[in-house]
Backbone bond lengths (Angstrom), bond angles and torsions (degrees), N, CA, C in turn:
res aa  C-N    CA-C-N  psi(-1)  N-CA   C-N-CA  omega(-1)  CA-C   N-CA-C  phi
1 X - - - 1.458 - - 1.519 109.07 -
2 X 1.168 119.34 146.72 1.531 126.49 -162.79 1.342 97.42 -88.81
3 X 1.269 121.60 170.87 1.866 119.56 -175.78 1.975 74.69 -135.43
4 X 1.345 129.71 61.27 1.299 124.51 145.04 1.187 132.06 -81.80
5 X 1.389 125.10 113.48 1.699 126.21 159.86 1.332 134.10 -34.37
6 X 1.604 127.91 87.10 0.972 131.77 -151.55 1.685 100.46 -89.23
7 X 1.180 148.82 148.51 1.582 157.36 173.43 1.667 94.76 -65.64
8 X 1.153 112.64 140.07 1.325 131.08 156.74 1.517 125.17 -10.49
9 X 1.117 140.16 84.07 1.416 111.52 -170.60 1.809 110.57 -113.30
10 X 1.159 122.93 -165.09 1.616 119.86 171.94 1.174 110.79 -47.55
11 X 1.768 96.50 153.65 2.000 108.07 -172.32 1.397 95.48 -51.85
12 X 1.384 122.72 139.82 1.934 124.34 150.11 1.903 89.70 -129.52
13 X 1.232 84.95 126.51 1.587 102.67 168.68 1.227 117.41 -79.60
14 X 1.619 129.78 135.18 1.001 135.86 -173.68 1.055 100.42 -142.83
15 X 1.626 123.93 148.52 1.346 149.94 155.66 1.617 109.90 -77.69
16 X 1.480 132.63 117.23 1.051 137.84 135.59 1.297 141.54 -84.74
17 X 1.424 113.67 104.53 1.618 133.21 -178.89 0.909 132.15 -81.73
18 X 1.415 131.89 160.04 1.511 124.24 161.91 1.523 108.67 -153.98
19 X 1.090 121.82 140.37 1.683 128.32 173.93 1.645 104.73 -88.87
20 X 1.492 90.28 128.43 1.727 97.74 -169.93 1.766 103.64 -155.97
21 X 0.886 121.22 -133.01 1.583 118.58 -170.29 1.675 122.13 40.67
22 X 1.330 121.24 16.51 1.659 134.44 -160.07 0.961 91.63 -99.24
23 X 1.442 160.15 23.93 1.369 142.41 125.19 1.491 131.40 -48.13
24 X 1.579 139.42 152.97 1.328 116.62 -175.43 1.304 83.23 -162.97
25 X 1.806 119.40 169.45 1.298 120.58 -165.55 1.721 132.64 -8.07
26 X 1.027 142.06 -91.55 1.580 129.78 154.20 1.041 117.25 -64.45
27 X 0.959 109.85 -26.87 2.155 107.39 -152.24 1.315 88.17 -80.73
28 X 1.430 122.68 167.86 1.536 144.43 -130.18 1.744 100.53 -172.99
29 X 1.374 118.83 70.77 1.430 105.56 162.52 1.380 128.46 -96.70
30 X 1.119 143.29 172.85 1.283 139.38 -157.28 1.777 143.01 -10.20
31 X 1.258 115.21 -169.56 1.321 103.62 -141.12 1.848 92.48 -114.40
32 X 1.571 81.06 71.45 2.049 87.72 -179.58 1.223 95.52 -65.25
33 X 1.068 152.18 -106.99 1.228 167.48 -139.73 1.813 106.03 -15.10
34 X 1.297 100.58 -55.81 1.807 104.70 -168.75 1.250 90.88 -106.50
35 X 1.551 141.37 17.17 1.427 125.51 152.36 1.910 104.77 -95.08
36 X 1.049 124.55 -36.48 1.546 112.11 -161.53 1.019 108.48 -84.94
37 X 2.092 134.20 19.41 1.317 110.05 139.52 1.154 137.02 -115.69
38 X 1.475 104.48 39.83 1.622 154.77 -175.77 1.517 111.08 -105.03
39 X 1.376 137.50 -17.75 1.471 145.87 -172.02 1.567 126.61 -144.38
40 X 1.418 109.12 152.06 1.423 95.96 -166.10 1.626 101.54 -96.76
41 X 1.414 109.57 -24.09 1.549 107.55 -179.93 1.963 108.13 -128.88
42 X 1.709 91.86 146.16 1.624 78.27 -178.70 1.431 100.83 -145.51
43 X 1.540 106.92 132.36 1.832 104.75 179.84 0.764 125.34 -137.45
44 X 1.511 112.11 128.79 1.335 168.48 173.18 1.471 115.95 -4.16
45 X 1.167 151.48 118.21 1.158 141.07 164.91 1.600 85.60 -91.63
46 X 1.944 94.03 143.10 1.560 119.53 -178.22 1.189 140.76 -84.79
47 X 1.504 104.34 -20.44 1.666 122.69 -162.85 1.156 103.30 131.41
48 X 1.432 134.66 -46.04 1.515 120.10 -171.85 1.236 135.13 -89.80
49 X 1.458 120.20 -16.34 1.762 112.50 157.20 0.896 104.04 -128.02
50 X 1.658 128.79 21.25 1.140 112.46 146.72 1.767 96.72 171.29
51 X 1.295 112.99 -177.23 2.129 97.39 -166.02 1.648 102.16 86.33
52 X 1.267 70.29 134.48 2.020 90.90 157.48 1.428 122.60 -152.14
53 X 1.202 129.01 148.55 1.623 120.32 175.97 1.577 119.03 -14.60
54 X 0.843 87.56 -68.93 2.055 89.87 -179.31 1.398 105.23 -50.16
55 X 1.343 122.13 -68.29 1.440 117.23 -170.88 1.431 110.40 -67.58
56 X 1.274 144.35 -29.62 1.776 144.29 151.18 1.493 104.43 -40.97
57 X 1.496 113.64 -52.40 1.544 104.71 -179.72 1.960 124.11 -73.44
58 X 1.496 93.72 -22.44 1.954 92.72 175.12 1.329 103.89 -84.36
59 X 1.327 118.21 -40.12 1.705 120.45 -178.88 1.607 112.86 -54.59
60 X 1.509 116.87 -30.94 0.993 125.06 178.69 1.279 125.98 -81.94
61 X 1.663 106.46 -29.24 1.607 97.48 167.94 1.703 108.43 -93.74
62 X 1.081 121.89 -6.76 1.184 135.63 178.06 1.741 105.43 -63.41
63 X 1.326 134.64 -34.57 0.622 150.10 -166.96 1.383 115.81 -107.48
64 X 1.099 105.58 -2.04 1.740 114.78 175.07 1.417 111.03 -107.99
65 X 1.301 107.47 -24.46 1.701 118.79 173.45 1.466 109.17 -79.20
66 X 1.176 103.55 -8.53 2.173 103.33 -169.11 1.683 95.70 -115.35
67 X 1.876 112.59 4.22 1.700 101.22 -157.33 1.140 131.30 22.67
68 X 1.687 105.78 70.52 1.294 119.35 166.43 1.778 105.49 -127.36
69 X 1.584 101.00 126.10 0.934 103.89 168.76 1.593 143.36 -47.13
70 X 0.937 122.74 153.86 1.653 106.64 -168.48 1.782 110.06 -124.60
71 X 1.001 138.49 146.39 1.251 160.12 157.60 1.324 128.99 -112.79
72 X 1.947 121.80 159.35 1.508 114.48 -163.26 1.908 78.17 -88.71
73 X 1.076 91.84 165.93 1.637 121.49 152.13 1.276 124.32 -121.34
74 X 1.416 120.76 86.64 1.087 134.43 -167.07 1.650 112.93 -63.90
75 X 1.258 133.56 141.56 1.085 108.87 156.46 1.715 120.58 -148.03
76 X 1.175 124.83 -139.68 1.876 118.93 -174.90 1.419 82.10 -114.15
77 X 1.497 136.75 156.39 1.202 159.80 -144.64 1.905 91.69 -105.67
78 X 0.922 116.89 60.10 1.479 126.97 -168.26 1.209 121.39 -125.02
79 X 1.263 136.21 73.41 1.684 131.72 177.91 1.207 131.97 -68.09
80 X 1.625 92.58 -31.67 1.225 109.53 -170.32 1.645 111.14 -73.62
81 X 1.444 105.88 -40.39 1.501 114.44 -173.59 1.715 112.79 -98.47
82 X 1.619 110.73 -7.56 1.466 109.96 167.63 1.930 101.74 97.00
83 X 1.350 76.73 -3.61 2.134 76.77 -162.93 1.247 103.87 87.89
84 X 0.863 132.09 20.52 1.584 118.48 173.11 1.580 110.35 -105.72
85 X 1.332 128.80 -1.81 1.685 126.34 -165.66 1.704 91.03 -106.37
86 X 1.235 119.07 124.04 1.496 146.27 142.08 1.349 108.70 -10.42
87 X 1.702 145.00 80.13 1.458 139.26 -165.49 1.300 97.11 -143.38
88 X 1.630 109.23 132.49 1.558 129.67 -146.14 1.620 81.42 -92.42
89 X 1.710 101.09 130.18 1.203 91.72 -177.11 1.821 93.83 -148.52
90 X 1.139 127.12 155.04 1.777 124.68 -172.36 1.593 98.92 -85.21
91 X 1.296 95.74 169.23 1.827 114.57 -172.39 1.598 92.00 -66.06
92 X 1.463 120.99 -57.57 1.418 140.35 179.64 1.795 95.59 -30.10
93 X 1.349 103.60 -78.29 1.292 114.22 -166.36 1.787 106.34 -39.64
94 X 1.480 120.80 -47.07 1.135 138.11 -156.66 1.605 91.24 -83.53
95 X 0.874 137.39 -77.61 1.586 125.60 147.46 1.257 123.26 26.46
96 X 1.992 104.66 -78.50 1.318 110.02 -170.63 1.471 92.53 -94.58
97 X 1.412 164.34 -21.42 1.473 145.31 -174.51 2.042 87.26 -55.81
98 X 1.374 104.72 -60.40 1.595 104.89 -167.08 1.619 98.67 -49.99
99 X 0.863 130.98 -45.59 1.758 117.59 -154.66 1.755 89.34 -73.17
100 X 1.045 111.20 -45.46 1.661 115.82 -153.82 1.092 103.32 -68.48
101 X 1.671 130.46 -39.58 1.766 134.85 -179.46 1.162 129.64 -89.20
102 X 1.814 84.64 -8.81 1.922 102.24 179.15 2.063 80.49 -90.39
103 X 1.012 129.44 -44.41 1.489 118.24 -172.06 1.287 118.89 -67.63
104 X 1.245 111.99 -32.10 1.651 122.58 170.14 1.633 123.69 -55.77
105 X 1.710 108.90 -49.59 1.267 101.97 161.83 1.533 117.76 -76.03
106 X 1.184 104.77 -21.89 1.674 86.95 -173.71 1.048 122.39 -65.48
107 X 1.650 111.42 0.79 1.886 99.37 -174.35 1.414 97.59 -113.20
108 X 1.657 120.88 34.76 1.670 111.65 171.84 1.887 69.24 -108.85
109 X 1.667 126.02 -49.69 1.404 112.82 -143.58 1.830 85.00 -57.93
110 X 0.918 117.44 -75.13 1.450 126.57 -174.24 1.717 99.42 -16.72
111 X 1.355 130.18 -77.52 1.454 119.67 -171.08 1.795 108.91 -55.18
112 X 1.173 102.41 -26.76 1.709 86.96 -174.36 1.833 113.52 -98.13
113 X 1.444 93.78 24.04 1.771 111.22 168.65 1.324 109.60 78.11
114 X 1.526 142.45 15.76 1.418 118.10 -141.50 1.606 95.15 -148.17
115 X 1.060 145.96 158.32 1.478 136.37 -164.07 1.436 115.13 -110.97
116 X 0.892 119.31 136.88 1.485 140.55 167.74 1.608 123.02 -40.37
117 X 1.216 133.68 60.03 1.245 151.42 -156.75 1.513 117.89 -51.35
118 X 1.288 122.74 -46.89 1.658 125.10 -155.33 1.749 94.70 -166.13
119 X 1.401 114.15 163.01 1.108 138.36 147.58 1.746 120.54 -111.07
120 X 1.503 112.27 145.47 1.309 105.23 -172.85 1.661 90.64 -154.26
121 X 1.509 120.89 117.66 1.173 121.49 152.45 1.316 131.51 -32.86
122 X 1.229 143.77 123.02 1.807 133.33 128.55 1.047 143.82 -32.60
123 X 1.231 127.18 127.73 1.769 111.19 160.80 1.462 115.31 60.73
124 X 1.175 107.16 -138.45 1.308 132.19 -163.50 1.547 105.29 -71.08
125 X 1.503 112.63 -43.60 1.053 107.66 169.72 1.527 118.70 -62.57
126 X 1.346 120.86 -46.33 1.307 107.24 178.95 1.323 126.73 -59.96
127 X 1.943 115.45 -29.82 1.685 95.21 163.16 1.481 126.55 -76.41
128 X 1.450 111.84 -25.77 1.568 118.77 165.25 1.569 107.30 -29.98
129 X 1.577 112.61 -75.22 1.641 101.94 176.15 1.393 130.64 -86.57
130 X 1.540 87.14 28.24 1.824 81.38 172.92 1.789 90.41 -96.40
131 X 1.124 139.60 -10.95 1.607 126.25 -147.16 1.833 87.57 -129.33
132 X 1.603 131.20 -9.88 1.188 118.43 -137.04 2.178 89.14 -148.36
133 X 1.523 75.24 90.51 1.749 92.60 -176.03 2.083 105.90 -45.39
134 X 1.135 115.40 -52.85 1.378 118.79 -179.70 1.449 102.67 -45.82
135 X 1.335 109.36 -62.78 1.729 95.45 -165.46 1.007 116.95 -89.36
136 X 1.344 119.72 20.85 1.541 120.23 172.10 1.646 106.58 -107.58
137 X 0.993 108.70 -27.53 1.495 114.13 152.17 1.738 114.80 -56.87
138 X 0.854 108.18 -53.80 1.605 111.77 170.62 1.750 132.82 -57.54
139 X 1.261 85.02 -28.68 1.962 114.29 154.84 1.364 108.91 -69.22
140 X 1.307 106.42 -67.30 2.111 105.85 162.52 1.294 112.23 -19.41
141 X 0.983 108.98 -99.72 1.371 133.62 167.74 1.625 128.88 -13.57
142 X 1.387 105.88 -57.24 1.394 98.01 165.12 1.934 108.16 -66.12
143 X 1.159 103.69 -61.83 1.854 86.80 170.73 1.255 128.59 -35.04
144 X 1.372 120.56 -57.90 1.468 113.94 174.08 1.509 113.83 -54.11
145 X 1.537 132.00 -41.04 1.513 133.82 158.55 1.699 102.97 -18.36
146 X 1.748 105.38 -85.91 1.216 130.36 -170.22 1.238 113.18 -35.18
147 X 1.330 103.31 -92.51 1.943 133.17 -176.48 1.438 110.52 -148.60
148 X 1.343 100.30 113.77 1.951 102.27 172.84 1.258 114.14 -88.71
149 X 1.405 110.84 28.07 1.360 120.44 158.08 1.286 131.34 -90.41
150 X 1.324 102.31 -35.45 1.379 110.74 165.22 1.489 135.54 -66.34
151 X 1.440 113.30 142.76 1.385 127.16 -151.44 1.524 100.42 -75.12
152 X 1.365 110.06 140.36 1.857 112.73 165.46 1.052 105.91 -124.25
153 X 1.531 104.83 112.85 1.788 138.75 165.97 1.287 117.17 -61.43
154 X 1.250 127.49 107.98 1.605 126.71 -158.39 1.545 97.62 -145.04
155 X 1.488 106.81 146.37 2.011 90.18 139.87 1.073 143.08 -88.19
156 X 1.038 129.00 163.38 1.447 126.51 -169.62 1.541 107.34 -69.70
157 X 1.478 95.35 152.91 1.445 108.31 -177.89 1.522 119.09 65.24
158 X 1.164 112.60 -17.26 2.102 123.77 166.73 1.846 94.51 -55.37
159 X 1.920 84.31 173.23 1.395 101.89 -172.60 1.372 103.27 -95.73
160 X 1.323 122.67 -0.96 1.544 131.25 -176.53 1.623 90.67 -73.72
161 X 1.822 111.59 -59.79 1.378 112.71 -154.03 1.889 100.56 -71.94
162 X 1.164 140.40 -39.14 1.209 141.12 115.89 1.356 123.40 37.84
163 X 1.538 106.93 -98.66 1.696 127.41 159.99 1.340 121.06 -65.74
164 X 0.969 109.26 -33.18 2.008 98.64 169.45 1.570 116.11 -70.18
165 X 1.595 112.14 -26.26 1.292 110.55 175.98 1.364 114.00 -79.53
166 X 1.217 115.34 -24.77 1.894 126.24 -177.34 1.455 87.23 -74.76
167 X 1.107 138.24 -48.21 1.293 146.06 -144.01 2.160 95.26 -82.94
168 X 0.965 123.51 -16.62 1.501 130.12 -153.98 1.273 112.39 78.83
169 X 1.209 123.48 -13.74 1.752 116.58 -159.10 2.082 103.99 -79.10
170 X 1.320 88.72 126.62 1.636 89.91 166.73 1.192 109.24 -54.99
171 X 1.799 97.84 168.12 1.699 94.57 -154.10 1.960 83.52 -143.07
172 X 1.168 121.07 153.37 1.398 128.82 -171.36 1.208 107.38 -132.98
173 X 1.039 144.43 68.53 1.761 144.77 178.73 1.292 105.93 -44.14
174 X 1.135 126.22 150.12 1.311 156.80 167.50 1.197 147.65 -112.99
175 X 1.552 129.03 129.66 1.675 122.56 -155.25 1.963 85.94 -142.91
176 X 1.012 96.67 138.10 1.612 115.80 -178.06 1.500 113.27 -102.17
177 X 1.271 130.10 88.33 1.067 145.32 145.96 1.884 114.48 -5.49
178 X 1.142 97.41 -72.70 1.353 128.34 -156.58 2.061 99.01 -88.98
179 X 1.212 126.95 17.30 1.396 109.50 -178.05 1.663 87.07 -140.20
180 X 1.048 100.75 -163.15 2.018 111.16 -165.96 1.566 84.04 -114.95
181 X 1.631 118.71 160.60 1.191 139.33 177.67 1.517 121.05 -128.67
182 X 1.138 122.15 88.81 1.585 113.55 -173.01 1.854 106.70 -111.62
183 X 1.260 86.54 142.58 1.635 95.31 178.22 1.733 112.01 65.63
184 X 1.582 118.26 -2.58 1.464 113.26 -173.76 1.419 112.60 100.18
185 X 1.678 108.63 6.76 1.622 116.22 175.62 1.201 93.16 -110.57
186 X 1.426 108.16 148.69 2.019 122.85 136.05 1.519 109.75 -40.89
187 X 1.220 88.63 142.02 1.857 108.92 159.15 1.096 110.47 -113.38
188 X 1.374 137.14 80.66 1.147 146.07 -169.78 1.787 113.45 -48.57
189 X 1.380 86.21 -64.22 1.561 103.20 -170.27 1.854 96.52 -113.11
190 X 1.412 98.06 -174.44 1.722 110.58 175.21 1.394 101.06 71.23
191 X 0.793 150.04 -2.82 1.760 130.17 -170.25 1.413 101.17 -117.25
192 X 1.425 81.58 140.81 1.443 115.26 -173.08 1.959 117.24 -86.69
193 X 1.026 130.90 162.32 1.430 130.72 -162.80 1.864 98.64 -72.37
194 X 1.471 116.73 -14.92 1.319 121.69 -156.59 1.738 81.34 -87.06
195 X 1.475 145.34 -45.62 1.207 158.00 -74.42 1.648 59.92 -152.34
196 X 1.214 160.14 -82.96 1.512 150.68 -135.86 1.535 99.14 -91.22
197 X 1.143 132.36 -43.63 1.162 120.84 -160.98 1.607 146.08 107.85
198 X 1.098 132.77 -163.99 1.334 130.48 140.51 1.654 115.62 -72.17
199 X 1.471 114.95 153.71 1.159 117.42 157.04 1.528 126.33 -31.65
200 X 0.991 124.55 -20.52 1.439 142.47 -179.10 1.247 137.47 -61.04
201 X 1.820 77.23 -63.63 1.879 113.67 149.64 1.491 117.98 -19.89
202 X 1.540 85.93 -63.22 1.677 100.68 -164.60 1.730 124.15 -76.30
203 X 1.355 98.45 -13.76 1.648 108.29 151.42 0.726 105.98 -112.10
204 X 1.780 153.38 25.14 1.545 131.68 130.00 1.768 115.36 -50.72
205 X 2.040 90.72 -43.59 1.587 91.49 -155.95 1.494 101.04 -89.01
206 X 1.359 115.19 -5.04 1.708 92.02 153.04 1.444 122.64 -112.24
207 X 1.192 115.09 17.31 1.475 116.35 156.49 1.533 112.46 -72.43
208 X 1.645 112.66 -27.20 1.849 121.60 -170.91 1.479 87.93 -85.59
209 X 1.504 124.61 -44.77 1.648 106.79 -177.63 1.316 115.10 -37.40
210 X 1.317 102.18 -76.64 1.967 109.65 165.92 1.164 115.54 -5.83
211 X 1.657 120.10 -59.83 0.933 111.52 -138.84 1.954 104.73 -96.89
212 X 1.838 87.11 -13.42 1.663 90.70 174.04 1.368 131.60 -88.00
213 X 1.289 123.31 147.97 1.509 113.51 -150.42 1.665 91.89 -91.09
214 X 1.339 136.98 -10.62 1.413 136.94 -176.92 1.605 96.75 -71.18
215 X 1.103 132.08 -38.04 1.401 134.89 170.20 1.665 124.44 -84.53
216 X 1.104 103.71 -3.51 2.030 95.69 177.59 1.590 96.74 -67.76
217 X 0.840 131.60 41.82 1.957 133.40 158.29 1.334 101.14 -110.57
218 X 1.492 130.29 -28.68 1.807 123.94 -152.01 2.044 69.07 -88.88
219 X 1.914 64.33 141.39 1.492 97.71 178.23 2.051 105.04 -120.98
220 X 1.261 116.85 -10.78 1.273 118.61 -170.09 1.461 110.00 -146.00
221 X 1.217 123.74 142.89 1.979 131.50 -164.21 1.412 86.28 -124.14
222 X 1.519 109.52 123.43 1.864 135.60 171.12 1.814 91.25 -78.35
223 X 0.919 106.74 126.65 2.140 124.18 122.45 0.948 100.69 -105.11
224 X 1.581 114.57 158.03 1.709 121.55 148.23 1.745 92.94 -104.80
225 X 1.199 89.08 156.97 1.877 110.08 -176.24 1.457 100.48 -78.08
226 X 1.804 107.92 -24.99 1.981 98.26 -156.59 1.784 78.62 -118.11
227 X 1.769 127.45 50.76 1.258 128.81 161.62 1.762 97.33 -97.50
228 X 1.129 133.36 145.95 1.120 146.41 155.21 1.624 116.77 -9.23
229 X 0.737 159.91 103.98 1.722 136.04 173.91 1.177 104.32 83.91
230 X 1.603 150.17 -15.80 1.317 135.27 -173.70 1.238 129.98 -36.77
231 X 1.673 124.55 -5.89 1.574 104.75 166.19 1.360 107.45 -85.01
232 X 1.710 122.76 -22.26 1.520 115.91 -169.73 1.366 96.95 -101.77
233 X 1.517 127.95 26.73 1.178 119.58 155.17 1.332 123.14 -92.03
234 X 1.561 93.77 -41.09 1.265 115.93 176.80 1.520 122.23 -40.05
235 X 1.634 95.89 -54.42 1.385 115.55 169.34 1.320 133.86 -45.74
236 X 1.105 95.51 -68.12 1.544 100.47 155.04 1.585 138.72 -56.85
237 X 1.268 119.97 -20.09 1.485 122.88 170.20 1.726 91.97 -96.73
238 X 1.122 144.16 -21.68 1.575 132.39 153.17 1.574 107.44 -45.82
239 X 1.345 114.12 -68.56 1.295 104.04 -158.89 1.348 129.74 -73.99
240 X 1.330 88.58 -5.27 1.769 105.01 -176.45 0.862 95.50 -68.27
241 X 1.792 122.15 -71.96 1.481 131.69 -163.10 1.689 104.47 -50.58
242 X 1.171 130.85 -48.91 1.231 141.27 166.72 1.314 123.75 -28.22
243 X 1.427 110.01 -54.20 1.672 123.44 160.24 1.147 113.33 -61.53
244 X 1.022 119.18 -33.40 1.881 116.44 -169.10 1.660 90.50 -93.44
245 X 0.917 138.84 13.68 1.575 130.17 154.74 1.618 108.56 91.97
246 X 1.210 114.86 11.51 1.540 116.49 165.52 1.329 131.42 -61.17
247 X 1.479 127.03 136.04 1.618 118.42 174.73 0.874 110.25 -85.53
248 X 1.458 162.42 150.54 1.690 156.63 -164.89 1.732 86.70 -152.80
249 X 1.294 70.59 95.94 1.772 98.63 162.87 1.588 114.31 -153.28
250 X 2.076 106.10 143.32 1.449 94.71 179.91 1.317 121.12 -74.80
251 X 1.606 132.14 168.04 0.804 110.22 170.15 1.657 114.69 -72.42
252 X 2.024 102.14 176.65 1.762 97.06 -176.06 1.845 97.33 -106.82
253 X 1.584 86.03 132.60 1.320 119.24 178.79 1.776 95.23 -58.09
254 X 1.510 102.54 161.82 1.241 124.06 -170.36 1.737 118.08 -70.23
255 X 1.288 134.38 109.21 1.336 124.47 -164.49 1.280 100.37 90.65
256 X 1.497 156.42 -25.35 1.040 143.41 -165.17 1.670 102.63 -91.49
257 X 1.461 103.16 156.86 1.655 114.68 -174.28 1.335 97.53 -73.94
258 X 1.701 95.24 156.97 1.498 128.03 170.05 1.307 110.63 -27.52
259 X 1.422 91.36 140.15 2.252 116.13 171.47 1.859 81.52 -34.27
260 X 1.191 114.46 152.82 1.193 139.71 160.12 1.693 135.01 65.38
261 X 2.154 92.20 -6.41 1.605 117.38 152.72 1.299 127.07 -52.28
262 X 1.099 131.28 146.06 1.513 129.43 166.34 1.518 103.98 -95.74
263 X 1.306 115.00 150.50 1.245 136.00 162.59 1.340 120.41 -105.78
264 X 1.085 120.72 107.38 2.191 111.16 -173.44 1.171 109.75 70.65
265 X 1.155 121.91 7.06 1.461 122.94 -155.81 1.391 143.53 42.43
266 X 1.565 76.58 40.63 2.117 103.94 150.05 1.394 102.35 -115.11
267 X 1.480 127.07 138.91 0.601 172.21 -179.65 1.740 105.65 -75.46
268 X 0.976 128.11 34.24 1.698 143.93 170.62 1.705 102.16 -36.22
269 X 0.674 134.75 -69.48 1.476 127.87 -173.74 1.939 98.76 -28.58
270 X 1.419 110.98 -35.23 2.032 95.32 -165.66 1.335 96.32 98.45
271 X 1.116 139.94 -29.16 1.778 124.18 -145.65 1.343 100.57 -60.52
272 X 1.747 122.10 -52.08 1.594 122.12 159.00 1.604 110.82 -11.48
273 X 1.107 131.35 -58.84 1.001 121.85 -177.03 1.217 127.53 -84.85
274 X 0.653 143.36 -28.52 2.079 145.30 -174.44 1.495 114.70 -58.20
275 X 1.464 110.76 -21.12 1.391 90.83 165.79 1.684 116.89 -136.75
């Protein structure tokens, strides 16, 4: 994919994300604090590769004070490896991790008044059901259980984005800011700090998303919070999109009021932010 500067073109609304809440008893991962008033949506790690009650519950009000929508971050029951290591696991199993971490956050969103927006895989799990029709059906499935309101964060053209559409469930494509792009794929894993760049980088390569027609489906731009530099990444893939005439707002969760309503008085739609 080319990192060309495309000219300004018509508003396309986009959701900007980031996976954050991955701190757990001492340990200290990324840089939530000076990323979530940088994004319109941010999700949650649950408890299982990483998160714990306390940090689900500050991330969550943390995120209600910046009106940014919130989502689970699902992940494989992995501490040791972060969720990021490849572990053979059944559709069943994948099933219940989603129902159980999508239920776990929902009872911080629920106390802090504000609704439960999207689901979005982790790691390993998330390329597992992006390539692997069974357990992305099993991702279905636990949503439709839950709330078939809630949004499923996929990439485009995967078997996740696929089954959520067979399934009725809206579907939110995804473009990663923050990872390397070869041939028109993610590089999930393997890349090195040389392989991302400067801050710059990272609004070149979503200024070239824009501009590529294999991507006019992504509806939402990844940082991770525990990437190297993520507030001056952040920054920079904000302002890019910003210049090129984008609205960066999350999308609105199911039952929740109109683009530009407050909820609790956050402001969930994002519109606060876009300009």
């Amino acid at each position: 994919m080319s990192i060309a500067n495309p000219l300004p073109t018509a508003t396309r609304t986009l959701d900007l994300n980031c996976d954050l809440g991955e701190s757990f008893g001492v340990y200290r991962y990324g840089a939530d604090e000076a990323v979530m008033p940088l994004v319109t949506s941010a999700n949650v790690a649950c408890g299982a590769h990483a998160g714990d009650p306390r940090t689900m519950r500050t991330s969550v009000e943390l995120a209600a004070r910046h009106g940014v929508a919130v989502g689970a971050h699902v992940g494989l029951p992995d501490r040791e490896g972060f969720g990021r290591r490849m572990i053979a696991v059944t559709a069943q199993e994948v099933h219940d991790l989603c129902l159980a971490q999508t239920g776990a956050l929902s009872a911080f969103t629920r106390a802090a008044g504000i609704p439960l927006s999207h689901l979005k895989l982790h790691g390993a799990l998330y390329m597992m059901a992006m390539g692997d029709a069974e357990l992305a059906e099993a991702v279905c499935r636990a949503v439709l259980a839950f709330d078939d309101g809630l949004r499923v964060v996929a990439l485009p053209a995967s078997a996740l984005a696929a089954a959520a559409r067979a399934n009725g469930l809206t579907v939110v494509e995804e473009f990663f800011a923050d990872r390397p792009y070869r041939n028109g794929a993610v590089t999930m894993f393997g890349w090195t700090p040389e392989d991302l760049g400067p801050p710059e980088a990272a609004g070149d390569r979503a200024g070239a998303m824009l501009a590529d027609p294999s991507f006019a489906s992504v509806g939402t731009v990844c940082v991770h919070s525990d990437t190297p530099g993520a507030p001056a990444l952040l920054r920079a893939v904000r302002e890019r999109l910003l210049h090129l005439g984008c609205d960066l707002r999350a999308p609105v969760p199911s039952g929740a009021a109109p683009s530009g309503a407050c909820l609790s008085g956050a402001c969930l739609s994002g519109a606060c932010l876009s300009g």
